[in-house]
N, C-alpha and C positions, 0 to 999 in steps of 0.2 A: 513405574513412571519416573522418569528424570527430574530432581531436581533443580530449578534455577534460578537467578536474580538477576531482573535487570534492570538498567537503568535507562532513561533518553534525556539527551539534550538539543534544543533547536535554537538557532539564531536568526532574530529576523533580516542579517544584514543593516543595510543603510534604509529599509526601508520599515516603513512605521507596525504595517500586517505581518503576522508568521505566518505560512503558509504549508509548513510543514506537520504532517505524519506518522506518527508510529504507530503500528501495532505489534503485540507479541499475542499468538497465540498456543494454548495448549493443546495439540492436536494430536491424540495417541496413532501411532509412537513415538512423535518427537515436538517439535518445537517450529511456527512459523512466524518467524520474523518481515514484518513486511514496512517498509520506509518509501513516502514519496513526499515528493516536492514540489510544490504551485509555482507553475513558474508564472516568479515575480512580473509586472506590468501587463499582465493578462488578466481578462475579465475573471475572479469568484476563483484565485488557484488554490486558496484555504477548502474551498467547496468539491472541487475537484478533486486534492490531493485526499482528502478524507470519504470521498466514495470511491475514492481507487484501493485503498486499503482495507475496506471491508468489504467492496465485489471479490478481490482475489483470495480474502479471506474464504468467503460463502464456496468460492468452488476446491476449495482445498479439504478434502480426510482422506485418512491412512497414507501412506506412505508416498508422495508424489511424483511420478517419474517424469521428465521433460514435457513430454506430449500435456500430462495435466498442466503444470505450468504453463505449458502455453496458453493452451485453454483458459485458464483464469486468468494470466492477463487480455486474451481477446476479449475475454466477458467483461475485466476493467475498464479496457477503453471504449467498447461499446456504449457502455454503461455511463461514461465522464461524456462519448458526444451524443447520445441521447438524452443527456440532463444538461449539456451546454446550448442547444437549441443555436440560437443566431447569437450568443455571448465568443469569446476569445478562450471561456474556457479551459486549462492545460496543464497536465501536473508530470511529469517523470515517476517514473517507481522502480523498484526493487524489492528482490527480496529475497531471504534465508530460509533454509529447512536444514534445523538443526536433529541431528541422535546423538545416542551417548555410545553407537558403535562409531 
């Protein structure tokens, strides 16, 4: 298994809420880094960005190929506008899958 360390930083901007998250997960073989961002002036984007990063979490093991990816993001934003209901709800995301090939 690969060693690693990491670190996160977030800023909340001009505005008072941070709305961002990270995750890093250990996911043998490798490494899945995943970052999203509430976007600012929409309704709960703190609430948002943080069930976007553990839905794409949930559909990620072994080795990911594009098609998975996609899949876990469809299941993230399903997932951000079945818990946004009639709110403004809305986070951006990304994310990494790291090896040590």
């Amino acid at each position: 298994m690969m060693k690693f360390e990491f670190c996160k930083y977030t800023h909340p901007g001009s505005r008072d809420n941070n709305e961002d998250s990270v995750g890093v997960y250990g996911k043998n073989p490798g490494i899945l880094c995943v970052v999203a961002d509430g976007l600012g002036g929409h309704d709960a984007g703190e609430v948002a960005s943080k069930l976007a990063v553990r839905s794409v979490a949930e559909k990620i093991t072994g080795y990911p190929d594009q098609a998975t990816m996609n899949r876990a993001f469809e299941h993230a934003n399903a997932r951000v506008l079945e818990a946004a209901g009639e709110t403004r709800m809305k986070t951006t995301i990304s994310a990494l899958w790291l090896t040590d090939d």
